[in-house]
C-alpha positions as CSV (number, residue, x, y, z in Angstrom):
1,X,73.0,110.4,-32.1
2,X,71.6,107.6,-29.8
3,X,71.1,103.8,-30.5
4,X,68.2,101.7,-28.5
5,X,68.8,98.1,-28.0
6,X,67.1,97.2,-32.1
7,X,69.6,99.1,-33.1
8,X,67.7,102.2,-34.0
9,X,69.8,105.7,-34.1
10,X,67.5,108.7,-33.4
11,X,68.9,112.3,-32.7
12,X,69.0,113.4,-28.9
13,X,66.4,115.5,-29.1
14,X,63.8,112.6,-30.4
15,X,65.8,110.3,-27.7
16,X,65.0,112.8,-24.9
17,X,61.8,113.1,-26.3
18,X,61.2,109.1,-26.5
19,X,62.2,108.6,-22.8
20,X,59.9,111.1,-21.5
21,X,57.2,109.6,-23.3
22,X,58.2,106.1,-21.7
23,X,58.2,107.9,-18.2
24,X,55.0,109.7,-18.0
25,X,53.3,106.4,-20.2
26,X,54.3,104.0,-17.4
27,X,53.4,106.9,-14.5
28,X,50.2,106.9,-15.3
29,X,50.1,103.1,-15.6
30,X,51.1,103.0,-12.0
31,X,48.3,105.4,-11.6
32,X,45.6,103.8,-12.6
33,X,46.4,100.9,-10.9
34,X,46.1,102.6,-8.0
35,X,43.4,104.3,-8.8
36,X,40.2,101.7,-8.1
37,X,41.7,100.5,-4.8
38,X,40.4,102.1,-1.1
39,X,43.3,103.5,1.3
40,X,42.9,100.1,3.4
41,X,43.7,98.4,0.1
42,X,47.1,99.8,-0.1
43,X,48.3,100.4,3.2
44,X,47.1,96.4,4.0
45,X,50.4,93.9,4.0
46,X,48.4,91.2,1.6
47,X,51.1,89.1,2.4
48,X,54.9,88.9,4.2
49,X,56.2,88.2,1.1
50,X,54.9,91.4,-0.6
51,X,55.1,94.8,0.0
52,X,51.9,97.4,1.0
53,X,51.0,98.6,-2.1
54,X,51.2,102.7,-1.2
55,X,55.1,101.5,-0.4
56,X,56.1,100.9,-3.8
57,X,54.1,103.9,-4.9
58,X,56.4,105.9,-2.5
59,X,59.7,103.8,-3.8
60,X,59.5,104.3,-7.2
61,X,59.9,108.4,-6.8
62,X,62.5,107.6,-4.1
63,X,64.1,105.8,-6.5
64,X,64.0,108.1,-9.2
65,X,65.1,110.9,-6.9
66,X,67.9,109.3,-5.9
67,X,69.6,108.4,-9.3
68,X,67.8,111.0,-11.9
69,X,67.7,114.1,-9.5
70,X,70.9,113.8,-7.2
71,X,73.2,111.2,-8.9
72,X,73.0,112.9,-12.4
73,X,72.2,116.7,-10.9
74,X,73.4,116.6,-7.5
75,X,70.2,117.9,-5.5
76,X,69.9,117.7,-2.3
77,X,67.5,114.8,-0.6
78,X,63.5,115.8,-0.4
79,X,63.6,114.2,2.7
80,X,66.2,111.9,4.6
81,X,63.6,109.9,6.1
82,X,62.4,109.2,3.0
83,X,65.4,107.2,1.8
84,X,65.3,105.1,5.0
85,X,61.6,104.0,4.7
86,X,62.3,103.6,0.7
87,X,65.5,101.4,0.9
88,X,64.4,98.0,0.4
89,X,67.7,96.7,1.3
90,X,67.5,97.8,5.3
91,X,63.4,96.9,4.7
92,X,62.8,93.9,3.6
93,X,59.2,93.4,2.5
94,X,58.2,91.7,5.8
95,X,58.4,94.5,7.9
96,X,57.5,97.4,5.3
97,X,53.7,97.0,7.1
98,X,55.1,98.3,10.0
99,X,57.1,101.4,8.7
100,X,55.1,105.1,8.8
101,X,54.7,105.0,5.2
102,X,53.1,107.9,3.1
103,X,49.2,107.7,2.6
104,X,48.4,108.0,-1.5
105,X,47.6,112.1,-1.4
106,X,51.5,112.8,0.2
107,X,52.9,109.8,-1.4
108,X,51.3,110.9,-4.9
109,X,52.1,114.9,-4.1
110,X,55.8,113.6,-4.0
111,X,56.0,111.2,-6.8
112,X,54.8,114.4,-8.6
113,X,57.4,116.8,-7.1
114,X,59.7,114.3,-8.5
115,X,58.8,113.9,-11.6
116,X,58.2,117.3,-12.8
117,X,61.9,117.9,-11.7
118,X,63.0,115.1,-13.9
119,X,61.3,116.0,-16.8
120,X,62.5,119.7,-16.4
121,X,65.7,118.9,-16.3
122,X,65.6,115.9,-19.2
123,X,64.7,119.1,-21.8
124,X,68.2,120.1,-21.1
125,X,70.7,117.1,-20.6
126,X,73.2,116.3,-22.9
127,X,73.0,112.6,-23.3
128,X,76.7,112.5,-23.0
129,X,78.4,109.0,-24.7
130,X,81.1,109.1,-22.1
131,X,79.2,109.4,-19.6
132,X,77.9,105.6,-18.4
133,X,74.5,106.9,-16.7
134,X,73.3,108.7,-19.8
135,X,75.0,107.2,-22.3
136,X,71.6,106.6,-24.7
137,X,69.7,107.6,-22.0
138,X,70.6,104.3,-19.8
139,X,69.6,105.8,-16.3
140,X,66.5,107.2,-18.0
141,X,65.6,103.8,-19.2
142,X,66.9,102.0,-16.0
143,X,64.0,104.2,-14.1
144,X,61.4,103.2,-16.5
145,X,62.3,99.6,-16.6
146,X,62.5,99.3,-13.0
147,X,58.4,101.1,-12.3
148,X,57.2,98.6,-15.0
149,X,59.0,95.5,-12.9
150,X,56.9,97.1,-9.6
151,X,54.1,97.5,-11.8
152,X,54.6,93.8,-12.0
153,X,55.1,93.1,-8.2
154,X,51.9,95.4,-7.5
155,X,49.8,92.8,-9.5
156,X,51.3,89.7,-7.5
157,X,50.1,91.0,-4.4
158,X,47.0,92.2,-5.7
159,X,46.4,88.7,-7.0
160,X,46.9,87.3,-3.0
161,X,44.6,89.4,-1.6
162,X,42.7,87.5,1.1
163,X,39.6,89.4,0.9
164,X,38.3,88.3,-2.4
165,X,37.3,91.6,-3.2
166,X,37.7,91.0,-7.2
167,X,40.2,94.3,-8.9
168,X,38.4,96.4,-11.2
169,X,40.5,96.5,-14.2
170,X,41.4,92.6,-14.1
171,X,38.2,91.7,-15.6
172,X,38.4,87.9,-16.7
173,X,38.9,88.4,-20.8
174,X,40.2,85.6,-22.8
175,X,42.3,85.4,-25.4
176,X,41.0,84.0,-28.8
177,X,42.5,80.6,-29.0
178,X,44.8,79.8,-31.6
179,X,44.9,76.8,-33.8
180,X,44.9,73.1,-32.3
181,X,48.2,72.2,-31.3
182,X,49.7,68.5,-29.5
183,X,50.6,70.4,-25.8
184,X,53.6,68.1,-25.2
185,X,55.5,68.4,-29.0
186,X,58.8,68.7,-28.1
187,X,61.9,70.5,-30.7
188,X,65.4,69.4,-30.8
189,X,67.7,71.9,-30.4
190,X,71.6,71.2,-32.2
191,X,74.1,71.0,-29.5
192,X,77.5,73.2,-30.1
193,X,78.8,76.6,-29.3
194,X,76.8,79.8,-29.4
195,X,77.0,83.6,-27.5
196,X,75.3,84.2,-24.4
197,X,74.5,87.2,-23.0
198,X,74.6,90.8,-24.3
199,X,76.9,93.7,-24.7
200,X,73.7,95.8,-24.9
201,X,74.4,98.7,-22.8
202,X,71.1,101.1,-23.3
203,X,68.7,99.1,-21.8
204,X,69.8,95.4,-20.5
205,X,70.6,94.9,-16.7
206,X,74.3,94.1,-15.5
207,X,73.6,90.5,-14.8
208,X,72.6,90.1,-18.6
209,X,76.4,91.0,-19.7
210,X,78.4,90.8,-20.8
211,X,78.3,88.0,-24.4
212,X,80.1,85.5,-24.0
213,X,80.7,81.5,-25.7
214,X,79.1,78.7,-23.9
215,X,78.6,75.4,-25.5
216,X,75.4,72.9,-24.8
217,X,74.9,69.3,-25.7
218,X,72.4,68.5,-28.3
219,X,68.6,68.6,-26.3
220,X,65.0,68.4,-26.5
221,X,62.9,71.6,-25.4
222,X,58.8,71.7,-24.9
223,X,57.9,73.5,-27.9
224,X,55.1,75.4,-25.7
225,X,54.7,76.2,-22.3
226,X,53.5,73.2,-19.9
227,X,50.1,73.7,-20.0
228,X,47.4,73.4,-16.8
229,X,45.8,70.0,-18.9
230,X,49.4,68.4,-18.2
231,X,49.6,70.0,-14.6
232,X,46.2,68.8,-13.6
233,X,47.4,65.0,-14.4
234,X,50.5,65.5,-12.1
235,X,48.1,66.7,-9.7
236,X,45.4,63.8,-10.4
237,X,48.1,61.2,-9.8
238,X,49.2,62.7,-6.5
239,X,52.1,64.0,-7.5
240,X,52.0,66.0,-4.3
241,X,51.9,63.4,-1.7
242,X,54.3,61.6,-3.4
243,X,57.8,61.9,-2.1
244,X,59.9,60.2,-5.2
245,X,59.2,63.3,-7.4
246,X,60.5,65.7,-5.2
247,X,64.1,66.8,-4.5
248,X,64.7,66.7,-0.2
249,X,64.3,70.2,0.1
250,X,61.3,70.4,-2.0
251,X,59.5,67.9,0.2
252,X,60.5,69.8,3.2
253,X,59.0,72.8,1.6
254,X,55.7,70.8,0.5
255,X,55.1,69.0,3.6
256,X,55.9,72.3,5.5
257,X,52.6,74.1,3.4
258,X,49.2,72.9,2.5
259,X,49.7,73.4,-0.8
260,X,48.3,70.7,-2.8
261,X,47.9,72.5,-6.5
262,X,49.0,75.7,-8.0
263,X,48.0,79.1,-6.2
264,X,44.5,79.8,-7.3
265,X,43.4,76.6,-7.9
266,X,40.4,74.8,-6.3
267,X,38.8,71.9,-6.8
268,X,35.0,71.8,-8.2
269,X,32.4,69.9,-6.8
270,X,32.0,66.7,-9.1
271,X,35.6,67.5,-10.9
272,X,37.5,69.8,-12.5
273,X,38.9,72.8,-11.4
274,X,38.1,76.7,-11.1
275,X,40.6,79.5,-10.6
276,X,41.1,82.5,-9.1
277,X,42.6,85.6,-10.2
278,X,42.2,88.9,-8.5
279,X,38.8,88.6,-7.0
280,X,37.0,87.0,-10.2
281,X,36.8,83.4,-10.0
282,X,36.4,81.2,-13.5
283,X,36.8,77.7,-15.1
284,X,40.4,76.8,-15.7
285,X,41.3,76.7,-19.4
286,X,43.3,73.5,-20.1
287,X,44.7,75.0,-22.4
288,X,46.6,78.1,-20.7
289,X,50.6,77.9,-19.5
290,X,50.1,76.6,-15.5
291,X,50.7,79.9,-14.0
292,X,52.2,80.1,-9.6
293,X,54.2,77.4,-9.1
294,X,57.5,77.1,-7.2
295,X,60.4,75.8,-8.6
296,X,59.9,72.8,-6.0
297,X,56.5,72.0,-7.9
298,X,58.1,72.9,-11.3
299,X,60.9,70.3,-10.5
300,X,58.9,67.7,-8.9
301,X,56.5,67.7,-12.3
302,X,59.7,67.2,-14.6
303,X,60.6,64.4,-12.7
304,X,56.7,63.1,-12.8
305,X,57.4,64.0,-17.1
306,X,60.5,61.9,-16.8
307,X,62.3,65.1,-18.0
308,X,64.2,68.4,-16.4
309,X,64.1,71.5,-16.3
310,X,66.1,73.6,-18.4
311,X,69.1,75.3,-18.0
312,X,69.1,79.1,-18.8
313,X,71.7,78.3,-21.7
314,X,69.4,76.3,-23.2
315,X,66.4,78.2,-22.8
316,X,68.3,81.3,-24.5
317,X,69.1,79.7,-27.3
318,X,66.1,78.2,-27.9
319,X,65.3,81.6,-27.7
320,X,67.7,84.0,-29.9
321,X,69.4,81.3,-32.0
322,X,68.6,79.2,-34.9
323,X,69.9,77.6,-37.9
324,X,73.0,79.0,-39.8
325,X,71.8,82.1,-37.4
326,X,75.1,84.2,-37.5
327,X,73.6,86.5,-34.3
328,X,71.3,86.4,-31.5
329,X,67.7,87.8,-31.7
330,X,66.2,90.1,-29.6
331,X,63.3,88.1,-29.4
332,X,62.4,85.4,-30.4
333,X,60.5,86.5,-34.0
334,X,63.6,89.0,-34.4
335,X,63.9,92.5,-33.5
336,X,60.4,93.8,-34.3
337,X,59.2,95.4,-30.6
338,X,56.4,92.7,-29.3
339,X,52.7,93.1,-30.2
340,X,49.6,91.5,-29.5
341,X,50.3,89.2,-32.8
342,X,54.0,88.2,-31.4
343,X,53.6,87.5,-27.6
344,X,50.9,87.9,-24.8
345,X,52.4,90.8,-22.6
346,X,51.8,94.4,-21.1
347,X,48.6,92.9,-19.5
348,X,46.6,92.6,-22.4
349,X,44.7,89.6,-21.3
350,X,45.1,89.6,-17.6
351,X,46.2,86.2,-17.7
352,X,47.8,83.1,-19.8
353,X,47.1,83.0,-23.0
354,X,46.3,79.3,-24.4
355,X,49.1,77.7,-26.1
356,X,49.2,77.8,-30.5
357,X,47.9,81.8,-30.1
358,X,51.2,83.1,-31.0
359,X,52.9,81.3,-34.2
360,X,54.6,84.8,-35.2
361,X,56.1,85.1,-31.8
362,X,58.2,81.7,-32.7
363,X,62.2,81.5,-32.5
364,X,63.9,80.4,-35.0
365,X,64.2,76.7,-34.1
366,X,59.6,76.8,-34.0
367,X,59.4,77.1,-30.5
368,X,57.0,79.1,-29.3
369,X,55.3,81.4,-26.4
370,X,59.1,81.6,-24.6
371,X,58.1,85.6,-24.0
372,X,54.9,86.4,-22.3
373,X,52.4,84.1,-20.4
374,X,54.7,83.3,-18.2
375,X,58.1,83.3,-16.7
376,X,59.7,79.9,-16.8
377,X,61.8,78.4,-14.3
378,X,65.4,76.9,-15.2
379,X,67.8,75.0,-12.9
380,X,70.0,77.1,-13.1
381,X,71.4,79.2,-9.9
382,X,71.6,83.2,-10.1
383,X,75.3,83.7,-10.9
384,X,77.1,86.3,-12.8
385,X,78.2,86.2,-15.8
386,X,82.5,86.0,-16.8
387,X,84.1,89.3,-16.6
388,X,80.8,90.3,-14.9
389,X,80.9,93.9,-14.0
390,X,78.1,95.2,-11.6
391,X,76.9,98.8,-12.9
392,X,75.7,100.9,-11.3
393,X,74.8,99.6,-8.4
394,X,75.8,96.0,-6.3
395,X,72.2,96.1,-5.0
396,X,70.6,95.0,-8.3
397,X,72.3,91.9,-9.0
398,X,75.2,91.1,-7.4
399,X,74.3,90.9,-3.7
400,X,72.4,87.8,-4.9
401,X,75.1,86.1,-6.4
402,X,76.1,82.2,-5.0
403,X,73.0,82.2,-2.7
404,X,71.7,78.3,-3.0
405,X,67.9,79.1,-2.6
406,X,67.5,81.3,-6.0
407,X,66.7,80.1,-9.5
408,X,66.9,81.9,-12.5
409,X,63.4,82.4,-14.6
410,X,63.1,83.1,-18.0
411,X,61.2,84.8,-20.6
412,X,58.5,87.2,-19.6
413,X,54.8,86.8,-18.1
414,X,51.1,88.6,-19.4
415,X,52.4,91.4,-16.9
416,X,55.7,92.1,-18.0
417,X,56.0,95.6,-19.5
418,X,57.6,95.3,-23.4
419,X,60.1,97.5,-21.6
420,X,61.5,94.7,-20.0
421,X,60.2,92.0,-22.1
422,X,63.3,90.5,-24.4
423,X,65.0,87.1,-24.9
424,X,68.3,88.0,-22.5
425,X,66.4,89.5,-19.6
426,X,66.8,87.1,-16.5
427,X,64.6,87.5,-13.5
428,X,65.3,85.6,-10.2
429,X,63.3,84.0,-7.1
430,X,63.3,81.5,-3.6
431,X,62.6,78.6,-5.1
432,X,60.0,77.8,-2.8
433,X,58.5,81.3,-4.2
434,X,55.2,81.3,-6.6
435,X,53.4,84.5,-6.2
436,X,55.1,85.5,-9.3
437,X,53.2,84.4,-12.1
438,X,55.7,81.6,-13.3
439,X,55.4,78.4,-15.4
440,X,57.3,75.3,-16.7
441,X,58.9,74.5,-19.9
442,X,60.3,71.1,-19.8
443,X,63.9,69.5,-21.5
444,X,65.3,66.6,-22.7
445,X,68.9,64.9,-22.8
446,X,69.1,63.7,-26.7
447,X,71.7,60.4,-26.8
């Protein structure tokens, strides 16, 4: 028998059953992404900051050679070359433009090979409980999990692209609104100990173990995400040209760029404000999360709000705990797997959804929308967790450990696959980053 991260047992045939379903599902995700895009599209470097597309086409079967063929089977490599060009570690994105990189036909023709290896020999594997990598199928899942998250870092650069050209399948759709809500209601959260962190082992990343007691101060949490209505008045009041709302290295960073409102704004003649995502260009809804800011613009707004931002403690259990709650939640609403009722992921709307559209994805403690959207920055620096243990490899998390310039995000965005989507997942940028599609959430000392 197995167990997934609800809890669920299953026999190991359904198990090895279930995760080649979730391999071949998100495969042919990545596929049709790729599909309505021209060979200039993906071999162009939109940006330094982002990989060529056909790259992480090519690094996802690298990666899935390396630890599903040759760490679990010992095969030989396809091609050496292969895991030079692939390793993101000796190419950082800024110079992948440059490497000899696979065109779609021979990167596709591999990513194939790959895969019909994998599945051949997933038939046949005993999902072995002593064994870390398969226990439950974890390096199975970890190969799933980390396609979706590229999946995710295809759409950022997609959504930089210079050209204007607008993307096919990101046709502007919006989300039914949901009923009329006050944008800046805050919730008090009870101060006291509670667990952080999991012990989940079948699907959570090592920097998300393991649980352990922390203890916050009683505090006040937006109840929804800060929405682009509250951004805009930062913006209206010249919150970026003015220096007392931002930290030193924050104004270093703004007066360094000419960034004077969140990527894809612009201003309309007369007023207002239109914005752009992926080619298609359409009125901004005052009512959606503020999507592409930096930390630096997420911090210089709390300070505009007279507030913070929160810390990652207090995010989580805004997030998994609640009253008399004698465990953590999965998600917020419980452990249900998310749906278009609970939480706007998995791309459904190709964008924010406005705030008050998701009252079934609320936590416990009524706050709502802390999963899908979009990712929300805290102040808190990437760290491991005590008795921290990196598994199975540095590269993931611990390599980033102590470095200053990271912050630690929160919850999920619209992109996030459900197969990362879950209250303890923590993702990680430069805080002078905002290609990813991050927000704000705002706190509150309570005296």
């Amino acid at each position: 028998m197995t167990t997934d991260i609800r809890g669920n047992r299953t026999t190991e045939a359904q198990a090895r059953r279930d995760l080649a379903d979730g391999l071949e599902r998100y495969r042919r995700r990545t596929k049709q992404m790729m599909a309505p895009l021209g060979e200039n599209v993906l071999h162009i470097q939109h940006n330094s900051i982002m990989s060529p597309l056909v790259w992480d086409l090519g690094h996802v079967g690298n990666f899935e050679e390396v630890w599903l063929l040759r760490e679990l089977d010992g095969r030989p490599a396809h091609d050496l070359a292969y895991d030079e060009m692939y390793n993101p570690f000796d190419n950082p994105r800024w110079v992948r433009g440059d490497l000899p990189l696979l065109n779609r036909t021979d990167a596709l023709e591999y990513i194939n090979g790959v895969r019909g290896d994998v599945l051949e020999m997933l038939r046949g594997i005993d999902l072995d409980p002593g064994e870390p990598l398969l226990r439950d199928g974890f390096v199975f899942t970890m190969a799933i999990q980390h396609e979706a998250q590229h999946q995710e870092t295809i759409l950022q650069a997609l959504d930089m692209r210079e050209d204007l050209a607008p993307y096919a399948l990101a046709s502007p759709r919006r989300v039914p609104a949901g009923r009329s809500v006050d944008d800046s209601e805050t919730m008090v959260i009870p101060g006291g100990p509670f667990l952080f962190g999991t012990n989940n082992s079948t699907e959570a990343y090592d920097n998300e173990r393991p649980s352990h007691e922390v203890e916050v101060p009683t505090f006040a949490i937006d109840k929804y995400p800060v929405t682009n209505r509250r951004f805009a008045e930062f913006v209206d009041a010249g919150g970026y040209g003015r220096q007392e709302f931002w930290s030193d290295e924050g104004w270093d960073w703004r007066t360094g760029t000419e960034h004077e409102a969140p990527q894809g704004w612009t201003r309309q003649v007369g007023g207002g404000w239109l914005v752009r995502r992926f080619g298609h260009v359409v009125d901004l809804d005052p009512g959606e999360p503020v999507q592409h800011v930096s930390y630096h613009e997420a911090e210089a707004f709390a300070r505009f709000s007279d507030a913070r931002l929160p810390t990652e403690a207090e995010w989580e259990k805004s997030a998994s705990w609640g009253p008399d709650a004698q465990e953590p939640r999965i998600y917020p609403w419980g452990s249900a797997s998310p749906t278009p009722m609970h939480a706007n992921v998995a791309q459904h709307g190709w964008g924010p959804a406005p705030i008050g559209r998701y009252s079934q994805g609320a936590s416990a403690y009524g706050v709502e929308q802390l999963l899908g959207d979009v990712y929300e920055w805290t102040s808190s620096p990437f760290e491991g967790y005590p008795g921290f243990t990196s598994f199975p490899y540095p590269e993931y998390s611990e390599v980033f450990f102590g470095d200053s310039e990271y912050r630690v995000l929160r919850g999920a965005s619209w992109a996030t696959s459900t197969q990362v989507t879950r209250n303890t997942f923590r993702n990680w940028d430069y805080r002078i980053r905002r290609q990813i599609f991050s927000g704000i959430r705002l706190a509150w000392d309570e005296v």
